[in-house]
FIKOLZA-1660 file (N, C-alpha, C; in steps of 0.1 Angstrom, whole numbers, plus 5000, padded with zeros to 4 digits):
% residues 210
   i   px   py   pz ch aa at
   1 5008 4988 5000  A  X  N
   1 5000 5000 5000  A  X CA
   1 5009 5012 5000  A  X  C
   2 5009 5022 4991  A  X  N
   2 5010 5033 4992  A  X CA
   2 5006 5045 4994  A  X  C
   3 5013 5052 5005  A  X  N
   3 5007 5064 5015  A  X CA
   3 5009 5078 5007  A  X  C
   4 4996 5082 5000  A  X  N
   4 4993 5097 4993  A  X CA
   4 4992 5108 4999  A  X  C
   5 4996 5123 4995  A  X  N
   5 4990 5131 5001  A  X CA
   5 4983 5138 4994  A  X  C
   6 4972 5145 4992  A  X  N
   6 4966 5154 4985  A  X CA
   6 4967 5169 4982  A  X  C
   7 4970 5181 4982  A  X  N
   7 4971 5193 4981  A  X CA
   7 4969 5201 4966  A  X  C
   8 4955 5204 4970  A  X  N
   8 4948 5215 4967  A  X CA
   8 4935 5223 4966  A  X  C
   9 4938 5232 4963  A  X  N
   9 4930 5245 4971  A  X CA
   9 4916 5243 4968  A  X  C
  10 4910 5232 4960  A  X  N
  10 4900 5234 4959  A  X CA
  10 4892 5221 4970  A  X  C
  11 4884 5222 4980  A  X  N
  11 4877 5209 4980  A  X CA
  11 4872 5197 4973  A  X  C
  12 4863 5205 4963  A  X  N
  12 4855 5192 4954  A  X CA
  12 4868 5183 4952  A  X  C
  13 4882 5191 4945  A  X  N
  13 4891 5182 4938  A  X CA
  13 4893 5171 4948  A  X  C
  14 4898 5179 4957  A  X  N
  14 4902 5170 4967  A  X CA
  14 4893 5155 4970  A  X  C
  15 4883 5160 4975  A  X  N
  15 4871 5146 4979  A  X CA
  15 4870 5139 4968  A  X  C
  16 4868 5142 4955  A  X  N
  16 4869 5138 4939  A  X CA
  16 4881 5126 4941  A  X  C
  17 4896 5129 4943  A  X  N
  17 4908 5125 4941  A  X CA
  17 4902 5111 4954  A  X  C
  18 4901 5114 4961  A  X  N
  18 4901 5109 4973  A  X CA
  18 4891 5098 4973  A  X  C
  19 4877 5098 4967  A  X  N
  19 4873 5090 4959  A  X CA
  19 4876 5077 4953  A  X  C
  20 4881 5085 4944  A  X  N
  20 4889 5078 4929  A  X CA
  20 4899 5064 4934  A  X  C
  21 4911 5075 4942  A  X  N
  21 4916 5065 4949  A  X CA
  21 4911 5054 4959  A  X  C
  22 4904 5056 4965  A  X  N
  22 4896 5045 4975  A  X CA
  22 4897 5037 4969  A  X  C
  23 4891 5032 4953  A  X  N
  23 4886 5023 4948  A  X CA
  23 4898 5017 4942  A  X  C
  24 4909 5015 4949  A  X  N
  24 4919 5011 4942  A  X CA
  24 4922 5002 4958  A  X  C
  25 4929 4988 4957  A  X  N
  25 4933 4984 4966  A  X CA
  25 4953 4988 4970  A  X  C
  26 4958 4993 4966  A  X  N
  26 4971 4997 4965  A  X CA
  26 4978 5013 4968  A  X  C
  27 4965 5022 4967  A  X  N
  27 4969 5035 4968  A  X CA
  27 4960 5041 4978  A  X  C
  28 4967 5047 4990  A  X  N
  28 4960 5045 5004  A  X CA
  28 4964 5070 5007  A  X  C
  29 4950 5072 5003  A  X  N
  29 4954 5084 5009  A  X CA
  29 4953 5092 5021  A  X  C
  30 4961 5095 5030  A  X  N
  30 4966 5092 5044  A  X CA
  30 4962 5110 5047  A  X  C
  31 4965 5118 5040  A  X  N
  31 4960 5132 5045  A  X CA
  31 4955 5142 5031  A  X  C
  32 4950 5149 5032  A  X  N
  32 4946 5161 5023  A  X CA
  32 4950 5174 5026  A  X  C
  33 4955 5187 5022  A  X  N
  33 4958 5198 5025  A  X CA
  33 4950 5207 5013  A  X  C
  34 4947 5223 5015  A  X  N
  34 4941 5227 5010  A  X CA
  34 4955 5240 5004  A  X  C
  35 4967 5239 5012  A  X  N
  35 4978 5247 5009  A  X CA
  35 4988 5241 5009  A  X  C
  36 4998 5250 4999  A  X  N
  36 5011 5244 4999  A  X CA
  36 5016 5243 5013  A  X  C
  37 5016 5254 5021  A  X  N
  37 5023 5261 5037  A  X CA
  37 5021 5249 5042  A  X  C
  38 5008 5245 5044  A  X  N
  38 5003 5232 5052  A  X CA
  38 5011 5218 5051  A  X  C
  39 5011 5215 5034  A  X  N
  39 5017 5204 5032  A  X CA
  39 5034 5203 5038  A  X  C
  40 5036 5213 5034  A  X  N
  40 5052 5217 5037  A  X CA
  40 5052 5209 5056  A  X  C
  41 5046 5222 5061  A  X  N
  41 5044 5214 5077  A  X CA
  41 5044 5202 5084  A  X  C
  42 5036 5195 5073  A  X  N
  42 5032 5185 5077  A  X CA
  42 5047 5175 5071  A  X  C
  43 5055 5176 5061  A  X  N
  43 5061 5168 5056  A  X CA
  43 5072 5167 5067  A  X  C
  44 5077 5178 5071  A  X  N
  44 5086 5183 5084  A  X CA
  44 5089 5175 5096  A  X  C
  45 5072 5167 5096  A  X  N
  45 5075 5153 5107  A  X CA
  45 5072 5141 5103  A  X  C
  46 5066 5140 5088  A  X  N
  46 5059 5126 5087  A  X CA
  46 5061 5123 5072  A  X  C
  47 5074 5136 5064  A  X  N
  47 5076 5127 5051  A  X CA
  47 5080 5118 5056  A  X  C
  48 5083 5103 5061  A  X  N
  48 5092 5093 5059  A  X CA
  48 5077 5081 5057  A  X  C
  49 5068 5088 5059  A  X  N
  49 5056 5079 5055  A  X CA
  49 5049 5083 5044  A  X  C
  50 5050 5089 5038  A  X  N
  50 5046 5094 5028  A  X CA
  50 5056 5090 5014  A  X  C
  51 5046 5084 5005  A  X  N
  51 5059 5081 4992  A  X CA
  51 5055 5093 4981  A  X  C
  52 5039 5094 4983  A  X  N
  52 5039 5105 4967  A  X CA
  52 5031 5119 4974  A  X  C
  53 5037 5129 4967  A  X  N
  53 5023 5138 4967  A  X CA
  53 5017 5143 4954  A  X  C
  54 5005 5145 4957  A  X  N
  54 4995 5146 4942  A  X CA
  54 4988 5161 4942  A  X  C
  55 4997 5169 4937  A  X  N
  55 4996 5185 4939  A  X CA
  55 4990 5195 4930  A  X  C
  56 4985 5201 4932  A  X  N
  56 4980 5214 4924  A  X CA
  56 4988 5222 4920  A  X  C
  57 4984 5227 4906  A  X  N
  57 4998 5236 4903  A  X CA
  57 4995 5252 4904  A  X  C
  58 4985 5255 4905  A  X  N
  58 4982 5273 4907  A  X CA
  58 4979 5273 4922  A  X  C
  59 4977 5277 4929  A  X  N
  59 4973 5280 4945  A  X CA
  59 4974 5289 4950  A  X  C
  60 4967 5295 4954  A  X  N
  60 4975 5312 4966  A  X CA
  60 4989 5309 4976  A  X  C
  61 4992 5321 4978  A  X  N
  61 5007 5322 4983  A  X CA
  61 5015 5313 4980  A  X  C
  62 5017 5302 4976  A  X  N
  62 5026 5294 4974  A  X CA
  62 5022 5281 4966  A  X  C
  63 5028 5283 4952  A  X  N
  63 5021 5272 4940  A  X CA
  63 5026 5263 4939  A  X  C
  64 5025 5252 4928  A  X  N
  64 5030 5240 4930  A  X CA
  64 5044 5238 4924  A  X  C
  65 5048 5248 4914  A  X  N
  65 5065 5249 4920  A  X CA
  65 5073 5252 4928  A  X  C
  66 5070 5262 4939  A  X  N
  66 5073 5265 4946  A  X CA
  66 5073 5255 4954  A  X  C
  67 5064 5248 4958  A  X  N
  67 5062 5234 4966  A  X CA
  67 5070 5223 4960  A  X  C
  68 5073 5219 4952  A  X  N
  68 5080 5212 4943  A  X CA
  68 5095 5210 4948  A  X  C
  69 5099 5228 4943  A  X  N
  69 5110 5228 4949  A  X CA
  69 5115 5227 4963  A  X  C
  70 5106 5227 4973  A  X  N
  70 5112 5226 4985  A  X CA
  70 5114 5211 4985  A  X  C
  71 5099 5203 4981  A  X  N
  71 5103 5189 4983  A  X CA
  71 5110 5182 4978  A  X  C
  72 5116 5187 4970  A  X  N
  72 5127 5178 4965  A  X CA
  72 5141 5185 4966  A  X  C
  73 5143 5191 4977  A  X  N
  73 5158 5202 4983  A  X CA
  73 5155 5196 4997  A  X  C
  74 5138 5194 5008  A  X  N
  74 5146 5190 5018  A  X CA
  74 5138 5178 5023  A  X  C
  75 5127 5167 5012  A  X  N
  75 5127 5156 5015  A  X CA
  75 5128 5146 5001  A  X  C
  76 5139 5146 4998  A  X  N
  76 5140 5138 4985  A  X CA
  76 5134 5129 4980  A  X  C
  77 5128 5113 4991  A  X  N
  77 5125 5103 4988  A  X CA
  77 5110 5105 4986  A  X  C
  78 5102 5117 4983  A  X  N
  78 5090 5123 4986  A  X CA
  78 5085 5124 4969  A  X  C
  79 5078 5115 4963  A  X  N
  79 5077 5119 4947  A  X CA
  79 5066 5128 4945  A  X  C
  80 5068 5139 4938  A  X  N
  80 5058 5147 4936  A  X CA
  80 5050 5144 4920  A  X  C
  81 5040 5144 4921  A  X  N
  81 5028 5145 4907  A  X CA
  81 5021 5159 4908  A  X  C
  82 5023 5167 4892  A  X  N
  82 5014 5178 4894  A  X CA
  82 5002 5174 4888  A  X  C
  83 4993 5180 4894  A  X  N
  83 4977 5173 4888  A  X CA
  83 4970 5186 4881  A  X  C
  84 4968 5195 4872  A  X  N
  84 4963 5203 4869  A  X CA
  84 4957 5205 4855  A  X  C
  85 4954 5216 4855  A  X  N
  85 4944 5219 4842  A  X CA
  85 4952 5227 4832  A  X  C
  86 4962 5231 4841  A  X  N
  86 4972 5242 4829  A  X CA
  86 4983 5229 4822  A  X  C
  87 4982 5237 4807  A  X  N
  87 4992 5228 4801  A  X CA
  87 5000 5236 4789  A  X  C
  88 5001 5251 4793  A  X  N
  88 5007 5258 4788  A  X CA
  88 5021 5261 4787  A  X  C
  89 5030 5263 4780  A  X  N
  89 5045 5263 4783  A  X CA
  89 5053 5267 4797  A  X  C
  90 5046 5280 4795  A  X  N
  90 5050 5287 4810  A  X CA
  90 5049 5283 4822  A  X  C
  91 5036 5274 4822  A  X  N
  91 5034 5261 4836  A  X CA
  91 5048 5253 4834  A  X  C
  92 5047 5244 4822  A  X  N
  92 5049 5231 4818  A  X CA
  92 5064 5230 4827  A  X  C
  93 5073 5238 4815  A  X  N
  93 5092 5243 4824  A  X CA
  93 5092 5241 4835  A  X  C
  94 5085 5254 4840  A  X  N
  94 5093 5255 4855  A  X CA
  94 5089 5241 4863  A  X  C
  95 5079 5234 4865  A  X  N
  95 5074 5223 4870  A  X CA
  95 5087 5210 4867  A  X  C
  96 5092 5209 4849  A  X  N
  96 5100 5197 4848  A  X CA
  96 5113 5208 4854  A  X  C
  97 5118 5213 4853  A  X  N
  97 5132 5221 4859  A  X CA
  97 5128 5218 4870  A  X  C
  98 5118 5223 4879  A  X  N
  98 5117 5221 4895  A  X CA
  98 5118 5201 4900  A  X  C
  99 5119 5199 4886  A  X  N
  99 5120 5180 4893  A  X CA
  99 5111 5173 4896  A  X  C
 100 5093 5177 4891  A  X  N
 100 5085 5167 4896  A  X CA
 100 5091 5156 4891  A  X  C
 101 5078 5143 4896  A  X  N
 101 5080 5134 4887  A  X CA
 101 5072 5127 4876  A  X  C
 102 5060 5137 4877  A  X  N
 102 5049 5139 4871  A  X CA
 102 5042 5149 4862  A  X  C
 103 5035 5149 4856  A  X  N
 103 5028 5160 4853  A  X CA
 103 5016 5156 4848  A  X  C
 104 5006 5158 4848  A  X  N
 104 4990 5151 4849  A  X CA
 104 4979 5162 4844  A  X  C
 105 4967 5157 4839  A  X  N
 105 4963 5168 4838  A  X CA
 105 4951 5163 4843  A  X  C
 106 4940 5172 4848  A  X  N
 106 4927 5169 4855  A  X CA
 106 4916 5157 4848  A  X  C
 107 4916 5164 4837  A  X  N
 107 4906 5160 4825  A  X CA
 107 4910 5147 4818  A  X  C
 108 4926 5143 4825  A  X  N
 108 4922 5126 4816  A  X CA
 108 4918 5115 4823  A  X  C
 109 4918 5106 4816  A  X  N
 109 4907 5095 4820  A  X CA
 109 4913 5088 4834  A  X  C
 110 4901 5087 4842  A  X  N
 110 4905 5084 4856  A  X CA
 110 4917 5066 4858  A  X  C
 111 4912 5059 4850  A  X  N
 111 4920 5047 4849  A  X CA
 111 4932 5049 4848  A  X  C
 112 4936 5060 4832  A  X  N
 112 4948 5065 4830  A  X CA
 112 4953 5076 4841  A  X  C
 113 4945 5079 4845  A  X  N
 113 4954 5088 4861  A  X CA
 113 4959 5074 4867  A  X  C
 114 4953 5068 4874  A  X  N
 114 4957 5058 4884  A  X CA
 114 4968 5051 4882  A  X  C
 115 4971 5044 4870  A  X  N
 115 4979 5041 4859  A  X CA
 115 4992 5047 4859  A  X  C
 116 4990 5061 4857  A  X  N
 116 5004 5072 4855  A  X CA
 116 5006 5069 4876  A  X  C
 117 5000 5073 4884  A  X  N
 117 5002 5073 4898  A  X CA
 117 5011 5063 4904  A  X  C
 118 5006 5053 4898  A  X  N
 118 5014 5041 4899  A  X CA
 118 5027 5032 4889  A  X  C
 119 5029 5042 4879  A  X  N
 119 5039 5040 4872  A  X CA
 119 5055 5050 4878  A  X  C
 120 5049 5062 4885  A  X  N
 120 5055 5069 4889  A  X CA
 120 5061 5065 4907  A  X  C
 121 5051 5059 4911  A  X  N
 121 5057 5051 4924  A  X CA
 121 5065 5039 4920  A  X  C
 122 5064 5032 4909  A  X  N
 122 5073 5022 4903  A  X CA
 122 5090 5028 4901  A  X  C
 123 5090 5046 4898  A  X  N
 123 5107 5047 4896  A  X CA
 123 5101 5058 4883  A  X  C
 124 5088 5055 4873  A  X  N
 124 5092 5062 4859  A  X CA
 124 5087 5080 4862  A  X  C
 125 5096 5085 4855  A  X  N
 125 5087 5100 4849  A  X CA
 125 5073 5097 4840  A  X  C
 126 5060 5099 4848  A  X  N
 126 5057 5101 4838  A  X CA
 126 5047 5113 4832  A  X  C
 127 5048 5117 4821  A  X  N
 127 5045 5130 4818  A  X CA
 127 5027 5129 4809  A  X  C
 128 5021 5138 4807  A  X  N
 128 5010 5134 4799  A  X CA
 128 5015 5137 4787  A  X  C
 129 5009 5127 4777  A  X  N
 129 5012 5128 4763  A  X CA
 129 5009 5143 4757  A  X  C
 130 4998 5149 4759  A  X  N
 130 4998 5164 4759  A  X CA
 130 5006 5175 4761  A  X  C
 131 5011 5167 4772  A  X  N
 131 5028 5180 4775  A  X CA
 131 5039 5174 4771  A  X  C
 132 5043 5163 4768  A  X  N
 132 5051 5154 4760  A  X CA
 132 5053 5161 4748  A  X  C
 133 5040 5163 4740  A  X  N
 133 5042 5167 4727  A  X CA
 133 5047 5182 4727  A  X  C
 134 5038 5189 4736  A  X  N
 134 5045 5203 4737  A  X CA
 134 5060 5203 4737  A  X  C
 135 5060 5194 4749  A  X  N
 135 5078 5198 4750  A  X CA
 135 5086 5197 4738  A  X  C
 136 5083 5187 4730  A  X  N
 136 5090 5186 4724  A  X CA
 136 5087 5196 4708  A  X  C
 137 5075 5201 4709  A  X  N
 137 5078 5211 4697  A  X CA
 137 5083 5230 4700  A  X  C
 138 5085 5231 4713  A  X  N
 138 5094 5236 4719  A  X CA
 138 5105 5234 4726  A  X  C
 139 5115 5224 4723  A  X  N
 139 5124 5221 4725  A  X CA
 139 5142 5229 4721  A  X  C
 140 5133 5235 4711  A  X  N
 140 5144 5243 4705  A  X CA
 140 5151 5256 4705  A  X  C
 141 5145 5257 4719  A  X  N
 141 5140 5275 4721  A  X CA
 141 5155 5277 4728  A  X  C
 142 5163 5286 4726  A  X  N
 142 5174 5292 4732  A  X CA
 142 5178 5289 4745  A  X  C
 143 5169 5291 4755  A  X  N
 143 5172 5285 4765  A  X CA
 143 5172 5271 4772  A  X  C
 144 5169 5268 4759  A  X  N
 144 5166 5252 4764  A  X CA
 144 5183 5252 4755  A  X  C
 145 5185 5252 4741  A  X  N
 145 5200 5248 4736  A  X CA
 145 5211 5249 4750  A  X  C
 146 5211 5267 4751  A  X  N
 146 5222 5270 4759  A  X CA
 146 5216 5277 4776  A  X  C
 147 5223 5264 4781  A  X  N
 147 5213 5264 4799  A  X CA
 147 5222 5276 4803  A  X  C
 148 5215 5286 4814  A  X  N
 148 5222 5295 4817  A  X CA
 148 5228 5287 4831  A  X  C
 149 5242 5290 4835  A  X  N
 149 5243 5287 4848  A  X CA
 149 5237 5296 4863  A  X  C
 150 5237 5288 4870  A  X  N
 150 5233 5292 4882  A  X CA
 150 5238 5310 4889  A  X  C
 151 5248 5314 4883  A  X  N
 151 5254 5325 4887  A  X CA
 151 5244 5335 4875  A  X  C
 152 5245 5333 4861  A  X  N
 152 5236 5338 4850  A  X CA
 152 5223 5339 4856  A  X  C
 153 5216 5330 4858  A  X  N
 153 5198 5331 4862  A  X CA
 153 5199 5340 4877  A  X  C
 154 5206 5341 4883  A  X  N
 154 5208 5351 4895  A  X CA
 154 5211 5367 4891  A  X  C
 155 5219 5368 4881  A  X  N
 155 5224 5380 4875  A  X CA
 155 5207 5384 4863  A  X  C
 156 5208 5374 4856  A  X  N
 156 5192 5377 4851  A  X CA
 156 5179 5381 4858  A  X  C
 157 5180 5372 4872  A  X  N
 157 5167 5378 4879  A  X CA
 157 5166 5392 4886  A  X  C
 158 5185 5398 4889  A  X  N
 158 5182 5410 4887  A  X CA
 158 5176 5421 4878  A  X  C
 159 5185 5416 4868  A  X  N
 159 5183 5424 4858  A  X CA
 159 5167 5426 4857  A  X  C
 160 5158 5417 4857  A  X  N
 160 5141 5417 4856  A  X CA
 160 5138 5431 4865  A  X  C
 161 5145 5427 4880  A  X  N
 161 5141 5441 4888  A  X CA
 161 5143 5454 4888  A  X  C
 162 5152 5451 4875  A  X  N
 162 5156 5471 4866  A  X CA
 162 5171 5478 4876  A  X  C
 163 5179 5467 4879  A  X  N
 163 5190 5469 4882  A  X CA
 163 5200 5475 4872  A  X  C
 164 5207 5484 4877  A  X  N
 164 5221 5479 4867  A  X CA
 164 5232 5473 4868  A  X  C
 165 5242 5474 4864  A  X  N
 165 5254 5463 4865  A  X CA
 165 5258 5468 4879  A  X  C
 166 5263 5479 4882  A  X  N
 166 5267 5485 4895  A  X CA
 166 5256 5482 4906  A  X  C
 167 5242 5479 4905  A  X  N
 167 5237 5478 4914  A  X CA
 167 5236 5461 4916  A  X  C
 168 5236 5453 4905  A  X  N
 168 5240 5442 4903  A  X CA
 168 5249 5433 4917  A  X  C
 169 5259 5442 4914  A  X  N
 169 5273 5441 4918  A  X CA
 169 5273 5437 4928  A  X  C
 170 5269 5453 4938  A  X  N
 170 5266 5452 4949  A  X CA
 170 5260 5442 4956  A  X  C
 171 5252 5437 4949  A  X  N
 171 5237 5429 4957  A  X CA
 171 5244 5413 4956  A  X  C
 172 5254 5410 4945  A  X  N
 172 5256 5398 4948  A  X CA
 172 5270 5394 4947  A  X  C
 173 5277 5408 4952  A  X  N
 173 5288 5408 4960  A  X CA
 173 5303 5406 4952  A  X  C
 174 5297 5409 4937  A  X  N
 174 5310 5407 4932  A  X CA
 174 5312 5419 4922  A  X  C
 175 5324 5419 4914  A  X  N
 175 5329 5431 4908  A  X CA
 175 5318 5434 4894  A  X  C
 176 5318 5450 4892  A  X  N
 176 5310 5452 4880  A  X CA
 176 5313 5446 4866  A  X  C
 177 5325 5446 4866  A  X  N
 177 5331 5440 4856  A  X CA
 177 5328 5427 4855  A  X  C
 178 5323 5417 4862  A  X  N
 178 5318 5399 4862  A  X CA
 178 5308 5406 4858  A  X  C
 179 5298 5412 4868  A  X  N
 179 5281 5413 4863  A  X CA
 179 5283 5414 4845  A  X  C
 180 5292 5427 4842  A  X  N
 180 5292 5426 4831  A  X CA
 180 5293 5417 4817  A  X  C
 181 5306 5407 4823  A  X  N
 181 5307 5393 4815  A  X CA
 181 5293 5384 4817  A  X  C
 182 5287 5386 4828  A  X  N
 182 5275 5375 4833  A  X CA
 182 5265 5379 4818  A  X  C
 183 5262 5395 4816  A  X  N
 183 5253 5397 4811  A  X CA
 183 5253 5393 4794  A  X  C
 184 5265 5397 4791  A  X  N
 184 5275 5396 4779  A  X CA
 184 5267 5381 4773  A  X  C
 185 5270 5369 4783  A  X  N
 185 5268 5357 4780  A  X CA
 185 5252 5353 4777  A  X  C
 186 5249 5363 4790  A  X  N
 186 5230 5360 4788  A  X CA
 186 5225 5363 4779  A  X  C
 187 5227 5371 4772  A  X  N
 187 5224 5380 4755  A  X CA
 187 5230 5370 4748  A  X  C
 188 5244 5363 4746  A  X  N
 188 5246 5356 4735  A  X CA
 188 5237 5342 4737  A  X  C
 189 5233 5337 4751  A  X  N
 189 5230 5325 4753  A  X CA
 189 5211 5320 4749  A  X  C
 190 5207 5335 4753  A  X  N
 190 5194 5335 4747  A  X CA
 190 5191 5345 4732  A  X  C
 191 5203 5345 4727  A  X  N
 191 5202 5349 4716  A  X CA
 191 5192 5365 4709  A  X  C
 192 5198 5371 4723  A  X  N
 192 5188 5386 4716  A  X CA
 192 5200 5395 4719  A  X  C
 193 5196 5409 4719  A  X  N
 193 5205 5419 4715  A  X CA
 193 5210 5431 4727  A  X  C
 194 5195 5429 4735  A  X  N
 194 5200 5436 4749  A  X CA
 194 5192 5433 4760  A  X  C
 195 5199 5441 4771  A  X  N
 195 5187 5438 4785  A  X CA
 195 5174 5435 4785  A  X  C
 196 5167 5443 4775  A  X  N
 196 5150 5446 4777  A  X CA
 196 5150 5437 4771  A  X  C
 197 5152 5430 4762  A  X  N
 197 5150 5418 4752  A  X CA
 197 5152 5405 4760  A  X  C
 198 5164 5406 4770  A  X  N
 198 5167 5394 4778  A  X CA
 198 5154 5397 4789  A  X  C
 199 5151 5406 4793  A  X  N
 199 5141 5403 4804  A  X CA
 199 5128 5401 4797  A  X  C
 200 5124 5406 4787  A  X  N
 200 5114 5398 4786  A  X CA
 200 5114 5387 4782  A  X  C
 201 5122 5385 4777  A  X  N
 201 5126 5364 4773  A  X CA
 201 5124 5363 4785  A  X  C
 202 5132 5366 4793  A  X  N
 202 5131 5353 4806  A  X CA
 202 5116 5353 4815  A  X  C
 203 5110 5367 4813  A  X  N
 203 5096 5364 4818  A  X CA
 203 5085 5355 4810  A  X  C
 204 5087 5358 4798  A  X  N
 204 5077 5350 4788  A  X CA
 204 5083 5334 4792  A  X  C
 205 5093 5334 4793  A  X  N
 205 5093 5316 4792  A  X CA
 205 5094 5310 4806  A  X  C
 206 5092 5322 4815  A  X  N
 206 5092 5317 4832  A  X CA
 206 5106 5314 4835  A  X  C
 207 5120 5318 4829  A  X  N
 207 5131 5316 4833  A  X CA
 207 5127 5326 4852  A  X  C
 208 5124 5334 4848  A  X  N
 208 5128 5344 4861  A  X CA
 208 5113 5348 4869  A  X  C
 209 5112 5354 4875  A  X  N
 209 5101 5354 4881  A  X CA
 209 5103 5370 4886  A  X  C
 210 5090 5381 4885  A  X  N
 210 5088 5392 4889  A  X CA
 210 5085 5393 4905  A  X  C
% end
């Protein structure tokens, strides 16, 4: 038997999910949350019984990437499935970069939910064929060719907040002249011409966040 958690904001979904699963002898849902904050809490004392969570991806204060990323930075062996209705690019990214192990969408057939639930407690990624296909007919997009590194998407997410290089600097402690090679590279890596051009790329494709 495997131990579920539920999280999200809506009721019906929740009792719906909760349902569904009953009728299964193998998938055992052990609690429900209506927020990310909550689930987080609760993971703090009792991920080690818990194998999957089955999460919402829009939510107030704190969405299902943001939840994503915690759980898999501070309880690893914790598999996450996003369960939602968005299946637009801007969702789709940040969710596979944040490391679910899942991606689901509401509206497919309840067998084939159950199915993916338990393919993903087996070890596999699995993704819906709907974002499968997306991914792959944007696969080709600049920032997918050339990954920015970790020091780049930090110099980037200033730049969103209308910094300049000197203010840059300051804030993350190193010389104006790096900020300036950081930016240098961000322009050639996503392939545009200047700042305003790099920040809105990175907002349109959810690299950075406002």
């Amino acid at each position: 038997m495997s131990n579920i958690v539920i999280t999200d904001d809506h009721a019906v979904v929740r009792e719906g999910m909760k349902f569904l699963l009953s009728t299964t002898d193998d998938l055992n849902v052990i609690e429900d949350f209506e927020s990310g904050q909550k689930l987080i809490e609760y993971l703090k004392s009792n991920h080690k019984k818990v194998e999957l969570v089955l999460l919402d991806l829009v939510m107030p204060e704190m969405d299902g990437i943001e939840v994503t990323r915690v759980i898999k930075r501070d309880f690893k062996d914790v598999k996450v499935v996003i369960l939602t209705s968005y299946t637009a690019e801007e969702y789709v990214r940040p969710v596979i970069q944040a490391k679910a192990d899942g991606y689901l969408i509401k509206e497919m057939d309840a067998t084939d939910l159950i199915e993916s639930i338990r393919g993903v407690l087996e070890g596999r990624a699995v993704i819906h064929p709907e974002i499968t296909k997306l991914l792959k007919e944007n696969s080709d997009m600049p920032h997918q060719r050339n990954i920015l590194s970790t020091r780049e998407l930090e110099v980037l997410g200033e730049m969103a907040t209308g910094k300049s290089n000197k203010e840059i600097a300051e804030t993350l402690f190193v010389s104006e002249k790096t900020v300036k090679t950081h930016v240098s590279h961000i322009l050639t890596k996503l392939e545009v011409s200047d700042r305003t051009q790099a920040v809105i790329y990175a907002i349109r494709h959810n690299i950075v966040k406002l």
